[in-house]
TORPA-4810 file (N, C-alpha, C, O; in nm, 3 decimals):
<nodes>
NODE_1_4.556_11.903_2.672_4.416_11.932_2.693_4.378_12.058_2.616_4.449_12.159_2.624_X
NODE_2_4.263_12.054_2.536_4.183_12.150_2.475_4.151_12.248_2.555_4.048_12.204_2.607_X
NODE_3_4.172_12.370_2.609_4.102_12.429_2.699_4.050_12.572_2.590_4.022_12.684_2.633_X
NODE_4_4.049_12.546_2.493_4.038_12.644_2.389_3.875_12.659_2.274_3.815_12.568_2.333_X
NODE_5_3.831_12.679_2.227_3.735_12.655_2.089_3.825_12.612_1.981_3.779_12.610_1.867_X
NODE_6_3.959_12.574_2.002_3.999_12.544_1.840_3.929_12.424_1.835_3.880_12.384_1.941_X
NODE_7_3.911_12.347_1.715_3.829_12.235_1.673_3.966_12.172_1.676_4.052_12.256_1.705_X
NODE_8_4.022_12.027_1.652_4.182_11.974_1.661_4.125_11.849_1.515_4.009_11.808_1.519_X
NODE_9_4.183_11.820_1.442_4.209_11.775_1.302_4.294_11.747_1.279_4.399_11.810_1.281_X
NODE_10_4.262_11.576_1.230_4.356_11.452_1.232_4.380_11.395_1.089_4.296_11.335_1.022_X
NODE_11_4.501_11.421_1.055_4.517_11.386_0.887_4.610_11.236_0.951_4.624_11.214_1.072_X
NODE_12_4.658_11.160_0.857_4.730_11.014_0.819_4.865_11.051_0.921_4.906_10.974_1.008_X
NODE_13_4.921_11.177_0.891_5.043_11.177_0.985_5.054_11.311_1.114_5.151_11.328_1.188_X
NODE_14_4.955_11.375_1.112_4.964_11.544_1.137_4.834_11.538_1.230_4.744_11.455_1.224_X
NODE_15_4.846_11.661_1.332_4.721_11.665_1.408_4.766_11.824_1.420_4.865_11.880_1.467_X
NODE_16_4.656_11.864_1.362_4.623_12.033_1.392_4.536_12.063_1.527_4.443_12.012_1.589_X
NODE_17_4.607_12.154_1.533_4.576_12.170_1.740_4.571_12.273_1.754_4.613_12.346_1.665_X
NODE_18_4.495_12.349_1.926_4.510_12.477_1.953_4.668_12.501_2.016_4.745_12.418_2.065_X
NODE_19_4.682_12.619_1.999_4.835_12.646_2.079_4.842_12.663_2.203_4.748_12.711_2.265_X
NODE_20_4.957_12.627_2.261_4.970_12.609_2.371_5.114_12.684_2.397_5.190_12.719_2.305_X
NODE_21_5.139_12.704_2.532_5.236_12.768_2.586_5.332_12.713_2.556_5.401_12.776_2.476_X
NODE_22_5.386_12.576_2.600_5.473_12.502_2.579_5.494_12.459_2.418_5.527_12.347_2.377_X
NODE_23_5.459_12.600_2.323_5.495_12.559_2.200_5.598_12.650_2.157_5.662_12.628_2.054_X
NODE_24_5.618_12.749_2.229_5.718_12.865_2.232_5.874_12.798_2.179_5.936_12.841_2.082_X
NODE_25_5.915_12.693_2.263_6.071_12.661_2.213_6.101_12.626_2.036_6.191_12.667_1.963_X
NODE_26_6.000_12.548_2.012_6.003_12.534_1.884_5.963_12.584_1.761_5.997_12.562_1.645_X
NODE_27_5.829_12.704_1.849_5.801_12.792_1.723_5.893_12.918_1.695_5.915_12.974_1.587_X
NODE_28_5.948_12.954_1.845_6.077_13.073_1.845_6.186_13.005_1.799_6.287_13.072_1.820_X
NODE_29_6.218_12.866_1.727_6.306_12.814_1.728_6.298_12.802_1.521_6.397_12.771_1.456_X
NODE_30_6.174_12.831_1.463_6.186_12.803_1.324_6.155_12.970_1.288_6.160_13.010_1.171_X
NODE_31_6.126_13.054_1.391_6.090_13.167_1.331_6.212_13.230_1.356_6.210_13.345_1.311_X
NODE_32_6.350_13.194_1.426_6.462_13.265_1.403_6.528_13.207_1.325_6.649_13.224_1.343_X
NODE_33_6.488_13.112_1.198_6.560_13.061_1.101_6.538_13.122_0.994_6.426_13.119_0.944_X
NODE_34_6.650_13.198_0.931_6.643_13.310_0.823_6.567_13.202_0.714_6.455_13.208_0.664_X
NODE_35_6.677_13.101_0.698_6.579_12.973_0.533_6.400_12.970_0.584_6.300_12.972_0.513_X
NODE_36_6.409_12.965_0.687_6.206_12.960_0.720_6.109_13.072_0.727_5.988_13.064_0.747_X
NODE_37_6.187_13.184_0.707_6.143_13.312_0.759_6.183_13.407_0.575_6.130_13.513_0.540_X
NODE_38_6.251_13.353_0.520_6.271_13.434_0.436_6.212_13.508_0.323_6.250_13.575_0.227_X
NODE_39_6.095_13.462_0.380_5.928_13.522_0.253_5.838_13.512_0.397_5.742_13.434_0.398_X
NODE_40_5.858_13.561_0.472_5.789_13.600_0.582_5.775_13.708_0.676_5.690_13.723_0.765_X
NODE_41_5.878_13.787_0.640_5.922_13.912_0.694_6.014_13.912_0.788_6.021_13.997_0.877_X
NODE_42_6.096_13.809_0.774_6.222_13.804_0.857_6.227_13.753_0.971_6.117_13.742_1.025_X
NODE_43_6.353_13.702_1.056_6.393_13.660_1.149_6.268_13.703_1.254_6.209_13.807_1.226_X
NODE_44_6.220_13.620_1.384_6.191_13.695_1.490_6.258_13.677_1.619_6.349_13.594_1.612_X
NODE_45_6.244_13.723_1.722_6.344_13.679_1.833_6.228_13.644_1.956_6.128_13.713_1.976_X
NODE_46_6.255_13.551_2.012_6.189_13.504_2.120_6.056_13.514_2.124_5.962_13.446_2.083_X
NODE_47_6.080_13.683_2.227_5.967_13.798_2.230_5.878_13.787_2.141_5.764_13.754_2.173_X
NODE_48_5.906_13.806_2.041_5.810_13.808_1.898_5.740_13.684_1.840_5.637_13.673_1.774_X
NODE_49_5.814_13.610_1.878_5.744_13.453_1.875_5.637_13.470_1.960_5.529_13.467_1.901_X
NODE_50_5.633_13.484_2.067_5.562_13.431_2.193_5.419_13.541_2.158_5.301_13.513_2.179_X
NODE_51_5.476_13.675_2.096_5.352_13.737_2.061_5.247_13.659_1.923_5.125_13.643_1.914_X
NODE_52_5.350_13.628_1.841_5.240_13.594_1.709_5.223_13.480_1.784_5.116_13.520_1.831_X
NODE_53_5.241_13.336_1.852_5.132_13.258_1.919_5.062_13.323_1.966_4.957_13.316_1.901_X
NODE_54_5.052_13.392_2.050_4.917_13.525_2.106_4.831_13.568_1.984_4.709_13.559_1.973_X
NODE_55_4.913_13.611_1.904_4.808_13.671_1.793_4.750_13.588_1.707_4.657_13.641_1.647_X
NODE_56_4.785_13.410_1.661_4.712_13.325_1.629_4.628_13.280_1.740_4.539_13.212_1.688_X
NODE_57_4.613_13.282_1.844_4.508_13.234_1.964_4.430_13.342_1.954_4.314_13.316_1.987_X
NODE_58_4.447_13.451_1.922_4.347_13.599_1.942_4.294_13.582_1.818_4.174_13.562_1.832_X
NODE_59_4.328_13.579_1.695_4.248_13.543_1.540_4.129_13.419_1.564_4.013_13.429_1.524_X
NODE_60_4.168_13.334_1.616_4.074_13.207_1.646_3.950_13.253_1.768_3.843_13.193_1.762_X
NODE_61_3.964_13.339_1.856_3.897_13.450_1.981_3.787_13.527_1.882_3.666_13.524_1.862_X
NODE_62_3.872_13.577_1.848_3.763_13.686_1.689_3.714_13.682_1.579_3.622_13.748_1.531_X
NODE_63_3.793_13.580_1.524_3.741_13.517_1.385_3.674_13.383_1.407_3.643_13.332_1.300_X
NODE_64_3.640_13.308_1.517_3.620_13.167_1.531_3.729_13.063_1.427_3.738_12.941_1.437_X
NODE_65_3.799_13.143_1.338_3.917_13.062_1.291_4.041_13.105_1.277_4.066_13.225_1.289_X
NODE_66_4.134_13.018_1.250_4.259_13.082_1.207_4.362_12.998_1.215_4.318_12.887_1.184_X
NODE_67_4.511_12.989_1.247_4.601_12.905_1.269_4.578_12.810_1.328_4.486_12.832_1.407_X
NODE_68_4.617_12.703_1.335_4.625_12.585_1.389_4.801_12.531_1.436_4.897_12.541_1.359_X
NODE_69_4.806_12.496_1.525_4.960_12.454_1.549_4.969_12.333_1.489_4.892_12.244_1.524_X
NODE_70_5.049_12.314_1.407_5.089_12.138_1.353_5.173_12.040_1.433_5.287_12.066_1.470_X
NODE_71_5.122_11.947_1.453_5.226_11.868_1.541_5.226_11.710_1.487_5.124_11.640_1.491_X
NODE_72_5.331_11.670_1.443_5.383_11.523_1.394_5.337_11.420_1.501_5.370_11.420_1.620_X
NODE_73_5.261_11.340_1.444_5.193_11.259_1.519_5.297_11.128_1.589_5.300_11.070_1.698_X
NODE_74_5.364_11.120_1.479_5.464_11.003_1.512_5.543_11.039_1.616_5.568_10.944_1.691_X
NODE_75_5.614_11.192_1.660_5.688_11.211_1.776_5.639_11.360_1.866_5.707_11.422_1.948_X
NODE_76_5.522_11.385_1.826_5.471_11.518_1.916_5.546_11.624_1.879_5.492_11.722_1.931_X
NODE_77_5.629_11.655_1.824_5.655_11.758_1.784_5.608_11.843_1.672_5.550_11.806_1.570_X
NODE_78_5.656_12.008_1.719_5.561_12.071_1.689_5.677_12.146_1.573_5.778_12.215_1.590_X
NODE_79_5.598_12.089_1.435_5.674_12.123_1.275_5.646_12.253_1.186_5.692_12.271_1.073_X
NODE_80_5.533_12.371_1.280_5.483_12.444_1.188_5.331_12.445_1.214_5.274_12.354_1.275_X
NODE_81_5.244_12.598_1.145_5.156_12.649_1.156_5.132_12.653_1.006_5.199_12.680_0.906_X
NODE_82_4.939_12.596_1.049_4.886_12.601_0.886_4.748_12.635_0.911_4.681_12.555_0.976_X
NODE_83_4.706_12.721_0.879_4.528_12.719_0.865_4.535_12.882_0.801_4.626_12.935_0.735_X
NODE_84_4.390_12.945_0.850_4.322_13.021_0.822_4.393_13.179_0.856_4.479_13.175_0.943_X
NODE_85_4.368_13.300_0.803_4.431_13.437_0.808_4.314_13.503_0.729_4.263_13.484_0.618_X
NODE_86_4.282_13.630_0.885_4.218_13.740_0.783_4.154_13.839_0.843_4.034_13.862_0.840_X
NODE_87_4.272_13.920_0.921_4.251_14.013_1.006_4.207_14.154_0.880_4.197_14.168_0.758_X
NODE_88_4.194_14.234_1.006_4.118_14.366_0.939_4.195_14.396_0.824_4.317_14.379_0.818_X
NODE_89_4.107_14.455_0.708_4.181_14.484_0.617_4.245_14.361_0.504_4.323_14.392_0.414_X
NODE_90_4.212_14.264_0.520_4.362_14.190_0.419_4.259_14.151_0.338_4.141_14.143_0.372_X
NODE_91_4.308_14.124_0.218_4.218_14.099_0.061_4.132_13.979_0.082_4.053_13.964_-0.011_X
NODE_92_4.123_13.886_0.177_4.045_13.767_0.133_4.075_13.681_0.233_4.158_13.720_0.315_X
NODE_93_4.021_13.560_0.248_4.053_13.491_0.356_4.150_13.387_0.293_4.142_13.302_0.205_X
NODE_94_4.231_13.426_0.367_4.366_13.334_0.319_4.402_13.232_0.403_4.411_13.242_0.526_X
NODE_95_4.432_13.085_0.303_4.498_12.976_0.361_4.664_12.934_0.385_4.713_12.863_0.296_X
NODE_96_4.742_12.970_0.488_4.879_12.989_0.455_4.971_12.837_0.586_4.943_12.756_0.675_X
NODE_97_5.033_12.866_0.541_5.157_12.756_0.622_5.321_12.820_0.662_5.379_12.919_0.618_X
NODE_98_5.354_12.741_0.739_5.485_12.811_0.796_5.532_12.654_0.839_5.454_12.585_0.905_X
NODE_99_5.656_12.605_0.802_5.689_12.496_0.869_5.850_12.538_0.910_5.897_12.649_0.882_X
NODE_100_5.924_12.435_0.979_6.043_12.440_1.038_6.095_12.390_0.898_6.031_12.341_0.805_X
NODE_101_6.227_12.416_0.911_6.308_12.354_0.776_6.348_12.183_0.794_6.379_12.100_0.708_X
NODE_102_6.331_12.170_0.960_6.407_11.970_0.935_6.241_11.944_0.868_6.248_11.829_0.826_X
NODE_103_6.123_11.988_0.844_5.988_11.919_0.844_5.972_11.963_0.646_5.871_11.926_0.586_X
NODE_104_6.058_12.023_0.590_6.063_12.054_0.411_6.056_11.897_0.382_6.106_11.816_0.461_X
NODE_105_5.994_11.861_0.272_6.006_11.827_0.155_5.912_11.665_0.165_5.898_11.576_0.081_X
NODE_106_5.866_11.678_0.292_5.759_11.530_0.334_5.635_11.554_0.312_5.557_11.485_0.377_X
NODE_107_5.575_11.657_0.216_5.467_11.672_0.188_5.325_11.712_0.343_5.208_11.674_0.348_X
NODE_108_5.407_11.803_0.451_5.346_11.823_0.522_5.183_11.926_0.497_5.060_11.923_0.499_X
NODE_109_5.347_12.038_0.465_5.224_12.164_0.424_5.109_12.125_0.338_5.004_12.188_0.352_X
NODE_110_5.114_12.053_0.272_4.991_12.048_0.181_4.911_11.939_0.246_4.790_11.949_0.225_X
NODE_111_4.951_11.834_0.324_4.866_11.725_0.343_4.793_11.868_0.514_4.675_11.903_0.513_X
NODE_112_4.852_11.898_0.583_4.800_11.993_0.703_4.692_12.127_0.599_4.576_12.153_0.631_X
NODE_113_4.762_12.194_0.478_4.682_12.300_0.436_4.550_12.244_0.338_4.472_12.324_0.287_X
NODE_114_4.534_12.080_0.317_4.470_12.030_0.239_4.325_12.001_0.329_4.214_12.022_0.279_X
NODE_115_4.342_11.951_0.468_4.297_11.949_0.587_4.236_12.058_0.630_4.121_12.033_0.666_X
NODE_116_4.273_12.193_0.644_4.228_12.307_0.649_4.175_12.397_0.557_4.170_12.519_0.564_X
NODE_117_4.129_12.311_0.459_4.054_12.371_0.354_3.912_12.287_0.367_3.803_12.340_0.347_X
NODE_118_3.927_12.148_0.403_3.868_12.091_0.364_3.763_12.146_0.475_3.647_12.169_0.442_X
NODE_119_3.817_12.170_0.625_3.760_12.251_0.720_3.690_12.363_0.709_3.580_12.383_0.762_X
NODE_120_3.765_12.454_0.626_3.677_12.594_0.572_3.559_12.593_0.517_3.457_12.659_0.536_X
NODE_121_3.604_12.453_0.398_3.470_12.460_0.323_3.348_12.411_0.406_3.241_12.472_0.403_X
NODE_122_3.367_12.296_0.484_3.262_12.237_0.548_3.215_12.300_0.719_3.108_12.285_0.778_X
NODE_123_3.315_12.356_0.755_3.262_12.433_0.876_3.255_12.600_0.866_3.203_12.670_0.954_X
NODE_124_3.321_12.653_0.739_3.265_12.774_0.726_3.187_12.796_0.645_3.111_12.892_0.659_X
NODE_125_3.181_12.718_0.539_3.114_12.754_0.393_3.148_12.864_0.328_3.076_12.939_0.262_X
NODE_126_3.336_12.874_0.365_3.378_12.977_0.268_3.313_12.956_0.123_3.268_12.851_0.078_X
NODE_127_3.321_13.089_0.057_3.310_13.059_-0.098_3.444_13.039_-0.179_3.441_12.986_-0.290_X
NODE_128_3.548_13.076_-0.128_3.694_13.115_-0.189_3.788_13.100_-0.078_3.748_13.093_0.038_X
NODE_129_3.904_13.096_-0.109_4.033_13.105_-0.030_4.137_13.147_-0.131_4.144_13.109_-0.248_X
NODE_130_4.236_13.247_-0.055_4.353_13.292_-0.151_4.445_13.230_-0.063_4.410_13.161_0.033_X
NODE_131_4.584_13.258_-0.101_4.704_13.260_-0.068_4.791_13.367_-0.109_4.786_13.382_-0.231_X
NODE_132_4.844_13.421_-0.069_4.908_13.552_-0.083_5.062_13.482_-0.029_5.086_13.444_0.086_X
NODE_133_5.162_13.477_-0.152_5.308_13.415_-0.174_5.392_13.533_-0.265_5.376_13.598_-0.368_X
NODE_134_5.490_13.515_-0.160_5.621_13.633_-0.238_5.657_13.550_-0.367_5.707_13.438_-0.360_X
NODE_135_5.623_13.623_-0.500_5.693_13.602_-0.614_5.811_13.450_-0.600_5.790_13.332_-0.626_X
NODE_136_5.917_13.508_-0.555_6.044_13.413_-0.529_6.023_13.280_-0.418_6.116_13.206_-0.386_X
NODE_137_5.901_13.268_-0.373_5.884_13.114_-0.281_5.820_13.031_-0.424_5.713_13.052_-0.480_X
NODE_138_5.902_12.953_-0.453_5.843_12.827_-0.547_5.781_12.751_-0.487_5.672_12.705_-0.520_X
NODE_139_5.859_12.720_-0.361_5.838_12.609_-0.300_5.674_12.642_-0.227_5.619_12.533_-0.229_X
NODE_140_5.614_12.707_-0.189_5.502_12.796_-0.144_5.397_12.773_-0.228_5.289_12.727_-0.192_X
NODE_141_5.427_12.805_-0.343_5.380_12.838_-0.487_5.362_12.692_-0.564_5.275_12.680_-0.650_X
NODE_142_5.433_12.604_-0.534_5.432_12.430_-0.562_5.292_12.380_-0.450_5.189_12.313_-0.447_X
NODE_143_5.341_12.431_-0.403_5.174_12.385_-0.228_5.076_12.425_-0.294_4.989_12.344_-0.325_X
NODE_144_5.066_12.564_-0.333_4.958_12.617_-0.366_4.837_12.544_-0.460_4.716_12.529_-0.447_X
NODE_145_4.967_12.493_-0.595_4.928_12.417_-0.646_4.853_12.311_-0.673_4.753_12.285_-0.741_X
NODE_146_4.957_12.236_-0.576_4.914_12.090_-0.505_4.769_12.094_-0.477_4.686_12.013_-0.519_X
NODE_147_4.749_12.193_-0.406_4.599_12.256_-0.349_4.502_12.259_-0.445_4.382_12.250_-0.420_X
NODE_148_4.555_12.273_-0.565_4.434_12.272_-0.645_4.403_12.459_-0.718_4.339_12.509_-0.811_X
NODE_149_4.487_12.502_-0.614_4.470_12.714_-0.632_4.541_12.712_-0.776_4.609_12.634_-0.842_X
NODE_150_4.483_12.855_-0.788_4.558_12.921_-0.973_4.620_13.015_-0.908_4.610_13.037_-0.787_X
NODE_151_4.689_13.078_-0.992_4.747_13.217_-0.978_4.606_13.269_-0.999_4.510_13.203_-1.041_X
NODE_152_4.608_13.396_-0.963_4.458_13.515_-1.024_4.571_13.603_-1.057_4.581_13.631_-1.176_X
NODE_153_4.655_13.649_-0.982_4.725_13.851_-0.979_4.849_13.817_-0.911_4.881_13.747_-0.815_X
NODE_154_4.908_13.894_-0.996_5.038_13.983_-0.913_4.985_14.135_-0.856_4.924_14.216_-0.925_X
NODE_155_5.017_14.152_-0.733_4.945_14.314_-0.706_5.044_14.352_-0.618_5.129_14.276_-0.571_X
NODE_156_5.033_14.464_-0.597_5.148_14.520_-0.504_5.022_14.637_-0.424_4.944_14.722_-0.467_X
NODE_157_5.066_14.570_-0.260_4.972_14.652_-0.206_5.025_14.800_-0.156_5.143_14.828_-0.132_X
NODE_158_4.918_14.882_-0.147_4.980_15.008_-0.073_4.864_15.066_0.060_4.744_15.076_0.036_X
NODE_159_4.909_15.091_0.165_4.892_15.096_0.297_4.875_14.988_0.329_4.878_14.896_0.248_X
NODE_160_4.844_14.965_0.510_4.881_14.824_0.616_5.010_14.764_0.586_5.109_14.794_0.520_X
NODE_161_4.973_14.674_0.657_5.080_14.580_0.669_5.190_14.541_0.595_5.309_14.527_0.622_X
NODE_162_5.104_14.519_0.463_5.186_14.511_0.359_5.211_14.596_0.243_5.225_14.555_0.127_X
NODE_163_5.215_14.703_0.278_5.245_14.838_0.248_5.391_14.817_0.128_5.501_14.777_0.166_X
NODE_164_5.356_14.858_-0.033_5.474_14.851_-0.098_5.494_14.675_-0.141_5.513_14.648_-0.260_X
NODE_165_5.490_14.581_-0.054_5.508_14.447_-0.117_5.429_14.402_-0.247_5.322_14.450_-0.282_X
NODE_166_5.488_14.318_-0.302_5.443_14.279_-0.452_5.440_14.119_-0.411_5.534_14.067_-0.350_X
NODE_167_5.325_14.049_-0.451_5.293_13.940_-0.393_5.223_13.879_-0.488_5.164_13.957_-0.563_X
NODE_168_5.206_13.735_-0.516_5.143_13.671_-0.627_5.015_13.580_-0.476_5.026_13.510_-0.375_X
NODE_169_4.926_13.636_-0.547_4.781_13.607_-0.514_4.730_13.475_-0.583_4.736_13.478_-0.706_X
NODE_170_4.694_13.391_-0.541_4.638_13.248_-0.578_4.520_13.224_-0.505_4.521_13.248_-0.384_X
NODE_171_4.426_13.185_-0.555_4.287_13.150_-0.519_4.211_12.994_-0.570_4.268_12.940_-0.665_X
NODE_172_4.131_12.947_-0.533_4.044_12.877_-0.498_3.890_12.914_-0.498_3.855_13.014_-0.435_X
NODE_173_3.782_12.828_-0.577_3.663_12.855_-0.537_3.625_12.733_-0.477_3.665_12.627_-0.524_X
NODE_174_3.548_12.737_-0.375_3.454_12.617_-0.351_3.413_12.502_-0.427_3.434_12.385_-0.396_X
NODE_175_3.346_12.550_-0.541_3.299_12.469_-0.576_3.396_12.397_-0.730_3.355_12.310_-0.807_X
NODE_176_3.547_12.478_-0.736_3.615_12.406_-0.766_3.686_12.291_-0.704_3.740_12.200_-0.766_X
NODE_177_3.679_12.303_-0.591_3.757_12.249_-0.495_3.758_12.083_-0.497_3.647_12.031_-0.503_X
NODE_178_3.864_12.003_-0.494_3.882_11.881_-0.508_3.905_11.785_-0.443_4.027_11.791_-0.428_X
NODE_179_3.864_11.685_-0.384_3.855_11.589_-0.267_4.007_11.585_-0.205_4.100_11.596_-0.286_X
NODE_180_4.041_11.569_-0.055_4.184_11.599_-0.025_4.268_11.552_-0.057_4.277_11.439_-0.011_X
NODE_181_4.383_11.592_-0.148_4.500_11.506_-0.159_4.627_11.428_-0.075_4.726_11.363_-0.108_X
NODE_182_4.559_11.478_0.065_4.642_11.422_0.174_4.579_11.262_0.206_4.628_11.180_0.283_X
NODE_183_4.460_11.248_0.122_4.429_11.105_0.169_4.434_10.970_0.091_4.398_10.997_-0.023_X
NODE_184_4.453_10.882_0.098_4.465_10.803_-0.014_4.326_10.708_-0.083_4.306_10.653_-0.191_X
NODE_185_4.236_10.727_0.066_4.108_10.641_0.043_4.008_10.724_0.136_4.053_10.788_0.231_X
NODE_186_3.896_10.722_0.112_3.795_10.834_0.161_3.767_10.784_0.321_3.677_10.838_0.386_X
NODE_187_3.849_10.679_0.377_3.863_10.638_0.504_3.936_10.700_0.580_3.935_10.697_0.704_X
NODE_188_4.033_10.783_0.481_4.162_10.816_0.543_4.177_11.004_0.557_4.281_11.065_0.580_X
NODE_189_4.057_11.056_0.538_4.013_11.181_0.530_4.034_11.228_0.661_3.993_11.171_0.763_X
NODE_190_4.115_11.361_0.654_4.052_11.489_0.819_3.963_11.441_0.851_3.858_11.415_0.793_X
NODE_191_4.014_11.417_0.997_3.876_11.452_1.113_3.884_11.555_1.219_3.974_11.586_1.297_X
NODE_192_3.741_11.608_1.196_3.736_11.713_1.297_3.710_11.668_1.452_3.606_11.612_1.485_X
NODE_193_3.803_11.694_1.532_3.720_11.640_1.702_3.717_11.768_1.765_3.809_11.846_1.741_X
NODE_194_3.634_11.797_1.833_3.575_11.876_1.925_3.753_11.916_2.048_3.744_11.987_2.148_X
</nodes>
């Protein structure tokens, strides 16, 4: 049950959802995986899980957007976080993904981050979206792609969060933007449900 404002969005295999409590085992379960975490700022433990679900439910509270929990339609499980980022301070409104490692190489992230663009544009009327990817994620940097984003910059920020990191910046305009590649026929497009 929705008891939230997230909007929930239905691609061919994937349903983006608000988070829920009972998502803790499996999201503390890919965020203590060094291979899933390793352009993310590292391992987290439990505790720290259970906070960043808090802090994607609090971004969606204040921003009216933000993460979305991903969950595989075919068995309910929950494969990873994809949507929206752009707390105080950060360069741009960024579109990012996080999946578990059994959920690599099925073309999730992009068919879920293809979905959540398509959302931005039509329920926010962003003008742009970046992605902000460590140099060394190809695989990140292949999504990005997919997406339709360029590189713009390499920049290395100094103060917040990301204080000292060197990060390759990729962007998107609107009105470059290209019908979703997660669908195969314009029948088969995101839907937004209430």
């Amino acid at each position: 049950m929705n008891t939230t404002n997230v909007p929930r969005i239905e691609t061919a295999r994937l349903l983006l959802r608000e988070w829920r409590e009972d998502d803790l085992d499996a999201f503390a379960a890919m965020s203590a995986d060094p291979d899933v975490m390793s352009y993310l700022g590292g391992v987290l433990d439990r505790d720290e899980s259970w906070r960043r679900i808090a802090l994607h439910t609090g971004h969606w509270t204040l921003r009216g957007y933000g993460n979305w929990a991903v969950e595989r339609k075919a068995d309910g499980v929950l494969i990873g976080r994809v949507g929206l980022w752009n707390p105080e301070g950060w360069p741009g409104l960024e579109i990012g993904w996080k999946l578990a490692r059994h959920a690599w190489g099925n073309g999730y992230a992009s068919e879920a981050a293809s979905a959540a663009m398509d959302w931005a544009w039509t329920e926010l009327g962003a003008p742009r979206l970046i992605s902000i990817i460590d140099p060394g994620n190809v695989a990140s940097r292949r999504v990005a792609e997919r997406l339709g984003m360029r590189r713009l910059r390499e920049e290395t920020f100094s103060g917040g969060v990301l204080d000292g990191l060197t990060v390759l910046i990729f962007g998107i305009e609107a009105a470059s933007a290209t019908p979703p590649s997660h669908a195969s026929d314009p029948a088969d497009h995101a839907r937004a449900k209430p």
